[in-house]
C-alpha positions in Angstrom: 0.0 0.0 0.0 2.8 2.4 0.8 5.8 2.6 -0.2 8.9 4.7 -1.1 9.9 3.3 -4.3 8.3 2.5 -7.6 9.6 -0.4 -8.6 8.7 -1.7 -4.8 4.6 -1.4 -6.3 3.7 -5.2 -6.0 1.0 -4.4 -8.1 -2.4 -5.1 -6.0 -4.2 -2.6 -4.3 -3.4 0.8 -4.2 0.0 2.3 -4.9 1.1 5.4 -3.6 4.7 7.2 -4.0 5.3 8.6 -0.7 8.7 10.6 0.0 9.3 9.6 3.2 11.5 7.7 5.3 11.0 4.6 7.2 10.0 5.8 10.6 7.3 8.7 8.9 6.1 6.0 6.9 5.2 3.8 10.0 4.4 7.0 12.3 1.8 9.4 10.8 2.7 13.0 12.2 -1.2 13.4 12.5 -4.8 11.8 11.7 -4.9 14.6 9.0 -1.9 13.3 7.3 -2.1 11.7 3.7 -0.2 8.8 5.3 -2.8 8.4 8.2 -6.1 8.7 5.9 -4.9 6.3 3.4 -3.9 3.4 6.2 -7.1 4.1 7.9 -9.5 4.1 4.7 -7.1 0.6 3.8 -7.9 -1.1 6.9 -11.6 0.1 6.3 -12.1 -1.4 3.2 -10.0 -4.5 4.2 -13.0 -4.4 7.2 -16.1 -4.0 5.0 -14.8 -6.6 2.4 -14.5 -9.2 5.8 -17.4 -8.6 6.8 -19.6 -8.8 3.8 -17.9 -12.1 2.9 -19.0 -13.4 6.6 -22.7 -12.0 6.2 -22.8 -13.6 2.2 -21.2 -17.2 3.8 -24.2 -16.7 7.4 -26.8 -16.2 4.1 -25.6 -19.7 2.2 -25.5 -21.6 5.4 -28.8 -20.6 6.7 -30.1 -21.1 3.1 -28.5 -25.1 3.3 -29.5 -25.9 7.0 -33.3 -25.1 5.8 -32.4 -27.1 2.6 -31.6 -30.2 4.7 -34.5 -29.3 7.6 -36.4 -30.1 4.8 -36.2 -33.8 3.8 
């Protein structure tokens, strides 16, 4: 997701050039940095994608268990 070198881009998710060192990179100055917003709307997304898998896998099981209540 961050990174300070191009050719570091691993080329999923986002990719973002920052000029920074490694302790900057790891320590946001604020929550209003660039470096802060983009980790937290990461982990956000990273969040929301776990959890809507869990809800969709909840849905198929509940679907199957009153498939096989059935017979």
């Amino acid at each position: 997701m961050l990174t300070i070198s191009s050719p570091l881009d691993p080329g999923i998710g986002d990719f973002h050039l920052i000029k920074s060192d490694h302790i900057n990179i790891c320590k946001p100055r604020d929550v209003d940095s660039a470096l802060y917003t983009l980790s937290r709307d990461f982990m956000r997304k990273c969040i929301q994608k776990h959890e809507d898998r869990r809800k969709k896998l909840n849905r198929k099981r509940k679907q199957s268990d009153r498939e096989e209540s059935e017979y």
